[in-house]
VOTOR-147848 format. One record per residue: x, y, z of N, C-alpha, C, O in turn. Coordinates in steps of 0.2 Angstrom, whole numbers. Layout:
# residues N
> X; Y; Z; X; Y; Z; X; Y; Z; X; Y; Z;
...
# end
This chain:
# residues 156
> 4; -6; 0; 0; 0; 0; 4; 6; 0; 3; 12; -2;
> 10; 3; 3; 14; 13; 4; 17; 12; -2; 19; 18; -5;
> 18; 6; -7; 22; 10; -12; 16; 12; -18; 18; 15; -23;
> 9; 10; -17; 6; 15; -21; 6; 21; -19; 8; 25; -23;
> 4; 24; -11; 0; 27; -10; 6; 34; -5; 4; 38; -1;
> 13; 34; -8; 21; 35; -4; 18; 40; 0; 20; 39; 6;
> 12; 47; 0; 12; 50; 4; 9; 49; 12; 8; 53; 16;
> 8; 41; 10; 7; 40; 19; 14; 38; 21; 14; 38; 28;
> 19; 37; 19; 25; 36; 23; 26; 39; 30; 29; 37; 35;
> 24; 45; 27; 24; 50; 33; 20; 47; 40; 22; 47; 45;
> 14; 44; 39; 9; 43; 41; 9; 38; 47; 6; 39; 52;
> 15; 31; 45; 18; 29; 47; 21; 29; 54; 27; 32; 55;
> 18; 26; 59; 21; 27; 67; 22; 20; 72; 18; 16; 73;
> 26; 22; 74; 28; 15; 79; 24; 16; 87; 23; 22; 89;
> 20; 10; 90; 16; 13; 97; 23; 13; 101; 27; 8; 101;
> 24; 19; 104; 27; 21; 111; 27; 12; 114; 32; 11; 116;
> 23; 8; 114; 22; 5; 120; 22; -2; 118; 26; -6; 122;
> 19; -5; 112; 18; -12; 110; 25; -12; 103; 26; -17; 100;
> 28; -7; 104; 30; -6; 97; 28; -8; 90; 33; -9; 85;
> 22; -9; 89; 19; -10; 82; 21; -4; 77; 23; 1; 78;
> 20; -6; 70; 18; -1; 66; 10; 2; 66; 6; -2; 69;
> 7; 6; 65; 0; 8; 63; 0; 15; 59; 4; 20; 61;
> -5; 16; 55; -5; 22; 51; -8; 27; 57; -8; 24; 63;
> -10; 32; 55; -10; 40; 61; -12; 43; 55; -11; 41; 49;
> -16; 50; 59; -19; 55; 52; -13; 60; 52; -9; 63; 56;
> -13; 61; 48; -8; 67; 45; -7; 74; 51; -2; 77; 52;
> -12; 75; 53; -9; 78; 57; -6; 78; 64; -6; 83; 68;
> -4; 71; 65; -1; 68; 72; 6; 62; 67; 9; 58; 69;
> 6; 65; 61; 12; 64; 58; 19; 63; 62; 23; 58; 63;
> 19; 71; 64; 27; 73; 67; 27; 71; 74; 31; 74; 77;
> 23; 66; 78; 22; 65; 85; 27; 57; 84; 27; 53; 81;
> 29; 60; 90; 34; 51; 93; 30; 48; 98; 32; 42; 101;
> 26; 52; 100; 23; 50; 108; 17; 46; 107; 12; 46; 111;
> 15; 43; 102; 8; 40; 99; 8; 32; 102; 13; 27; 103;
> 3; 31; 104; 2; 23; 106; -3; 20; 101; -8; 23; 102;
> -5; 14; 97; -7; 13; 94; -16; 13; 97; -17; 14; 103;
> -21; 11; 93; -28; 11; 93; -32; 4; 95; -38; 3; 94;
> -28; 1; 98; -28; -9; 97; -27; -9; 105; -24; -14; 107;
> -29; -4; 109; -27; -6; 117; -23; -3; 121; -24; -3; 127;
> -17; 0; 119; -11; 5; 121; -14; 9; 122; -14; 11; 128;
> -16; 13; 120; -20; 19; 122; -26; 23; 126; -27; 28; 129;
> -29; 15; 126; -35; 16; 131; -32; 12; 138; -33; 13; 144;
> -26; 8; 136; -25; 6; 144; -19; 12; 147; -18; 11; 153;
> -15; 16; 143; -13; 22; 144; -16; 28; 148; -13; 32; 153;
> -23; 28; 145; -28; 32; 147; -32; 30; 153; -35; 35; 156;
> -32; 23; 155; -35; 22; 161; -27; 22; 167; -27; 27; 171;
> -23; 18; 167; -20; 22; 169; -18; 29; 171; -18; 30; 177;
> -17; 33; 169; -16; 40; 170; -24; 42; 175; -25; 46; 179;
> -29; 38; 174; -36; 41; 177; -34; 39; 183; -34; 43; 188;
> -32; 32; 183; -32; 28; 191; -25; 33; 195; -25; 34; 201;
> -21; 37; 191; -14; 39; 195; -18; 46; 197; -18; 48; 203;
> -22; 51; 192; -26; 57; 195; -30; 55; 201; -29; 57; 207;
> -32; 51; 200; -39; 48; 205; -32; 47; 213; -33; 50; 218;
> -28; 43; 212; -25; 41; 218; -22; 47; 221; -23; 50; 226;
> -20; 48; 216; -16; 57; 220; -21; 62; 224; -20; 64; 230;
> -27; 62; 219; -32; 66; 223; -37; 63; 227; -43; 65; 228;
> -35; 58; 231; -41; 55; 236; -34; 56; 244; -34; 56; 250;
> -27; 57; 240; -22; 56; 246; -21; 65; 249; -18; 67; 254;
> -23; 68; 244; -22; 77; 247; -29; 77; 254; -32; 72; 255;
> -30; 83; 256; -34; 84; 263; -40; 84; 259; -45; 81; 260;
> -40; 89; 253; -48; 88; 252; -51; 83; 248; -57; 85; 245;
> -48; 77; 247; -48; 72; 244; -50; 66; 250; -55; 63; 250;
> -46; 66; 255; -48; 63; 260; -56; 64; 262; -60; 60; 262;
> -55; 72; 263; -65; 74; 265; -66; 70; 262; -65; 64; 264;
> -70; 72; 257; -74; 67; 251; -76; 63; 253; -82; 62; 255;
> -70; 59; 250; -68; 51; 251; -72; 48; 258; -76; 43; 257;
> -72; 52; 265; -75; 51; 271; -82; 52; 270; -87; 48; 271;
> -84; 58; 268; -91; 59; 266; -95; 55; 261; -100; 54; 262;
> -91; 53; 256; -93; 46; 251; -95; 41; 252; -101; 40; 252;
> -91; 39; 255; -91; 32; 263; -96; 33; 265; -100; 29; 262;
> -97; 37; 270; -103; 38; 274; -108; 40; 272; -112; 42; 276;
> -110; 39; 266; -116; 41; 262; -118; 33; 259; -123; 31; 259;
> -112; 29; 256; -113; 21; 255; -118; 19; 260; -124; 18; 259;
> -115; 19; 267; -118; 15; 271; -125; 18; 274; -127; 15; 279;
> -127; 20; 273; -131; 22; 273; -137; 23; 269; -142; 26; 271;
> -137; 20; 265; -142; 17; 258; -143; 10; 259; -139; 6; 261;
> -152; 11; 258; -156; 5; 259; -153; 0; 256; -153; 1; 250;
> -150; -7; 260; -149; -11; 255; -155; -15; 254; -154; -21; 253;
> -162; -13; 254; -166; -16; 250; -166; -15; 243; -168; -19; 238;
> -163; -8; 243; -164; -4; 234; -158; -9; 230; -160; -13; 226;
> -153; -9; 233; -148; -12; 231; -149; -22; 230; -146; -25; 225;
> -153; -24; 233; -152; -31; 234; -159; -32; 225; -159; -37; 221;
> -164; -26; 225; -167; -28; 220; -164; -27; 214; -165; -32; 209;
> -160; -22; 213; -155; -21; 207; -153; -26; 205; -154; -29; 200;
> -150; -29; 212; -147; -37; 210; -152; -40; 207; -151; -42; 201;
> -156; -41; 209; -160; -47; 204; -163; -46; 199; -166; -50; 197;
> -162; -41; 196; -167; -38; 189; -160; -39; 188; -159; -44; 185;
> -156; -36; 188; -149; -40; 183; -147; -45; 179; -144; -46; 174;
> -149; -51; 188; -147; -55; 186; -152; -60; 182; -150; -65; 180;
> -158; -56; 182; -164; -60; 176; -163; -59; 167; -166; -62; 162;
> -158; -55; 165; -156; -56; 160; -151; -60; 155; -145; -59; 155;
> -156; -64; 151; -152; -70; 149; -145; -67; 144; -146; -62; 139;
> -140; -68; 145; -133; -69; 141; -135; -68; 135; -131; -64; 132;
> -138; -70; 131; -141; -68; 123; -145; -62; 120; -147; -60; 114;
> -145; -58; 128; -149; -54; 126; -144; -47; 126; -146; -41; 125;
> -136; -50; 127; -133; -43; 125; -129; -44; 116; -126; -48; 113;
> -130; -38; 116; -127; -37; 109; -119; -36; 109; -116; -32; 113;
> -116; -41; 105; -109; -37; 104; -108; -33; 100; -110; -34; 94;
> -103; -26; 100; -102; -24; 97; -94; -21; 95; -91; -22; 100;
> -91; -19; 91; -86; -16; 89; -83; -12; 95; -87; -8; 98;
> -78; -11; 96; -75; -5; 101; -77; 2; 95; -77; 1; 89;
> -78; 8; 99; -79; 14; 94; -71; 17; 93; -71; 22; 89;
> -67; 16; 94; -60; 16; 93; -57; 14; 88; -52; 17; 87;
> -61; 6; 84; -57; 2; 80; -62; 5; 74; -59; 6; 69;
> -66; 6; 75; -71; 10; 70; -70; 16; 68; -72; 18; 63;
> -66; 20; 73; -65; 27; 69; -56; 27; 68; -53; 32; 67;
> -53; 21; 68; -45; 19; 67; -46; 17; 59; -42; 19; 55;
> -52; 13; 55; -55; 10; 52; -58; 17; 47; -56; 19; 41;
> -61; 21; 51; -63; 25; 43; -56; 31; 44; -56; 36; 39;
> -52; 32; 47; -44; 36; 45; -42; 31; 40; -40; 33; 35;
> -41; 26; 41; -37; 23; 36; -38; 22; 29; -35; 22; 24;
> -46; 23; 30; -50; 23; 22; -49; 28; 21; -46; 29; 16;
> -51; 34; 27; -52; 39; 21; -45; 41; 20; -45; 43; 14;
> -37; 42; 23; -33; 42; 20; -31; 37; 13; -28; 40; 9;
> -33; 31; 13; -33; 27; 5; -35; 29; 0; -33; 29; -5;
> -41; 33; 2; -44; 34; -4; -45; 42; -5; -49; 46; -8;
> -41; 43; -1; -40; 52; -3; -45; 58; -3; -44; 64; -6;
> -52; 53; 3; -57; 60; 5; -59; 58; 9; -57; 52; 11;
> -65; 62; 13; -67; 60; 20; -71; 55; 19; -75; 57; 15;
> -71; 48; 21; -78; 44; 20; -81; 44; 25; -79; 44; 30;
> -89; 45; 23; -92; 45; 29; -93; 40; 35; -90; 34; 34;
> -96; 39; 40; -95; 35; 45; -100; 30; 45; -100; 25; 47;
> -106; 33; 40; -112; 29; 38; -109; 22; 33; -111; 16; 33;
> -104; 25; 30; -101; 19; 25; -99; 15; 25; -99; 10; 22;
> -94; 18; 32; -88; 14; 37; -94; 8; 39; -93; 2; 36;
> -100; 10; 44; -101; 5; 46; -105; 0; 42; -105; -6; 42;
> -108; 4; 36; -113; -2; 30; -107; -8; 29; -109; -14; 29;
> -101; -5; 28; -93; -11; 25; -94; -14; 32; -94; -20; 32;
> -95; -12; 36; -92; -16; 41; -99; -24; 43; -98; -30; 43;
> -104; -19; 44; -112; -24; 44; -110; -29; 36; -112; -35; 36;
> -107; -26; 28; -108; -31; 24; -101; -37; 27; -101; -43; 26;
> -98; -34; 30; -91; -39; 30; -93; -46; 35; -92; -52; 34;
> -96; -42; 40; -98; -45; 45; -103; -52; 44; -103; -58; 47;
> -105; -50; 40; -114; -52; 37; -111; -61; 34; -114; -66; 35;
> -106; -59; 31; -103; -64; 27; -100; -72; 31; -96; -73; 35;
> -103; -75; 27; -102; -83; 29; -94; -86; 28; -91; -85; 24;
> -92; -90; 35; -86; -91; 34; -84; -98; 32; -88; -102; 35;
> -80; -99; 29; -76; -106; 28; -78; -110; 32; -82; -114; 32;
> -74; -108; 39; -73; -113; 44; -80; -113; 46; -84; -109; 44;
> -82; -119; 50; -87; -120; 54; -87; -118; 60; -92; -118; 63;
> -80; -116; 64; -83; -113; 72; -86; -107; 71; -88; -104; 65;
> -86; -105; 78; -88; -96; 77; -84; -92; 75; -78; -92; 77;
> -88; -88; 72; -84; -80; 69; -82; -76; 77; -85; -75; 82;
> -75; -75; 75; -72; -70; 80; -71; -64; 76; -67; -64; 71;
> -73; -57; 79; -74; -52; 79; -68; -49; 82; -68; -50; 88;
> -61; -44; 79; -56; -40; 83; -60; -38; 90; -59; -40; 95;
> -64; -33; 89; -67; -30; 96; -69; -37; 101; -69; -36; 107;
> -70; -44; 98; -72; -49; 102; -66; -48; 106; -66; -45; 111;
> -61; -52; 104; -56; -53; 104; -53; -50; 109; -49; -53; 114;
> -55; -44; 107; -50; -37; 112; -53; -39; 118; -50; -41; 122;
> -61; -37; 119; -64; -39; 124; -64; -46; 130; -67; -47; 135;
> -60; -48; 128; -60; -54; 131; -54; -54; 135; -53; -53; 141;
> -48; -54; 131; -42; -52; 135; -40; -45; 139; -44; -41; 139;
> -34; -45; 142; -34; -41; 146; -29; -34; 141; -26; -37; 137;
> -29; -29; 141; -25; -25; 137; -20; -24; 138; -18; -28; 143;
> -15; -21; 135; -7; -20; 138; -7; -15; 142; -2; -14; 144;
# end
């Protein structure tokens, strides 16, 4: 693809973290600091949340809080709580939908729309995605979906 298309060379970026290749939009070109779209990124990002969060529960007015938090848990009906739980756990496993992470789908229309040289719409992104999907496979086990996949393991 790069030697049709040479002006993604540029485009071209190693993750900070898993060290993969992956394509980037042109204007995060000149960045070294990139982690790919496949997991590095979101688990970079929950980190960073978990290190704000721990910082600020250990300062004085993060402590308050935190004691007033507390002290408002315990104090809620565990009747309301004990119902939650069982309307929960009344719904059968079949009744949830899987879907794509929204990260691999908009990773998914930057790459098209950089191949083909204009914005594609997101309605397009997903129709290719619904027709790819739709499609009967060779094998006989089950179709595995990247988003499954991702979903299942733990990320980097």
């Amino acid at each position: 693809m790069l030697k049709d298309k040479p002006y993604l060379g540029k485009c071209l970026k190693r993750c900070r973290h898993c060290r993969i290749f992956f394509l980037t939009h042109p204007r995060n070109a000149c960045r070294n600091d990139l982690r790919c779209p496949f997991g590095c990124r979101q688990a970079h990002r929950q980190e960073s949340a978990k290190a704000r969060c721990a910082e600020y529960y250990r300062s004085q007015a993060g402590k308050i809080k935190k004691r007033y938090l507390n002290a408002r848990r315990t104090q809620r009906d565990t009747s309301q709580k004990s119902s939650k739980e069982s309307h929960e756990e009344e719904l059968p496993l079949g009744a949830l939908e899987t879907t794509l992470d929204k990260q691999i789908i908009i990773h998914i229309r930057t790459l098209t729309s950089l191949i083909e040289e204009h914005m594609v719409p997101l309605e397009d992104i997903l129709c290719m995605i619904n027709r790819i999907l739709r499609q009967l496979s060779i094998e006989k086990g089950k179709k595995m979906v990247y988003g499954d996949a991702y979903h299942q393991s733990r990320s980097p």
